[in-house]
C-alpha positions, 0 to 999 in steps of 0.5 A: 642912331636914329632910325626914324626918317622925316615925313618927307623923305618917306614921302619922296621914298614913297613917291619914287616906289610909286613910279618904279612900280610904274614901270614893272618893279615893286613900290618897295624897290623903289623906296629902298632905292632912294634910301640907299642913293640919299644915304651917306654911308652904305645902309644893311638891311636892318637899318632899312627895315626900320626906316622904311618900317616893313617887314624883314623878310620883304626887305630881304626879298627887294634886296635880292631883286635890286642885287640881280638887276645891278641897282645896288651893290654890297660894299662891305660886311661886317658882323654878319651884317651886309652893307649897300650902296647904289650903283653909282652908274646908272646907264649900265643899270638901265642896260642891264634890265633892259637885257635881262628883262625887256629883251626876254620879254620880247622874245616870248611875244614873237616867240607866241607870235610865231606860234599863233601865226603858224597855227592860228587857233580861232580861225574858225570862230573870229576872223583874224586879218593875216596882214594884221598878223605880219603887221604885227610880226613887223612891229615886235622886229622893230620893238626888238631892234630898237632894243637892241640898239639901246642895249648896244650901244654905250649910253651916254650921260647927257 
């Protein structure tokens, strides 16, 4: 079996790392990822290490992540080798992270927010515009409402 991948697929792997990292993930996730969707037939973590030509240990950690957010799947083992696929539904991924990460996300900044308000700390040394402070109470309610919402409701493809 070849396990050199053209420069244009490492490319287009690179380039989806690049956006995943965008949106808080590791680049890595992102090029196992587009390994994993492209492929044909389920791929272990051998194969994609030497594909990607990284370290074992990096791809191990990267799989680990994309198996609790739900990207990828196990699909079989053989051998004491274990084979993934990509989650074939995309929208329950979505609302996976967003439950478990987003949503923890958000509750730790109201859950500040309602510290600060209570105590305000630096009342003494920098004025801090209490309508501001409820304006922003305001604005993590709604952050969290439209969350919710999202996470709610079943996505539809369009």
């Amino acid at each position: 079996m070849k396990t050199q991948c053209g420069p244009e697929l490492m490319a287009l792997a690179k380039e989806i790392g690049n956006f995943i990292q965008y949106w808080g993930f590791k680049k890595i996730h992102g090029q196992i990822w587009t390994l994993v969707f492209l492929s044909k037939q389920p791929l272990n973590s051998t194969i994609i290490t030497k594909k990607l030509n990284v370290s074992k240990a990096l791809v191990s950690l990267a799989i680990k992540d994309l198996l609790f957010y739900k990207v990828i799947e196990v699909v079989e083992k053989k051998n004491k080798e274990i084979y993934f696929r990509s989650n074939p539904d995309i929208y329950s991924v979505i609302q996976h992270v967003l439950k478990t990460r987003e949503t923890v996300m958000l509750e730790k900044i109201m859950k500040t927010h309602e510290d600060f308000k209570s105590t305000n700390p630096c009342a003494a040394e920098f004025k801090i515009d209490s309508d501001k402070i409820e304006e922003l109470g305001f604005m993590i309610m709604a952050a969290q409402g439209t969350l919710q919402n999202l996470i709610s409701n079943d996505l539809e493809k369009t």
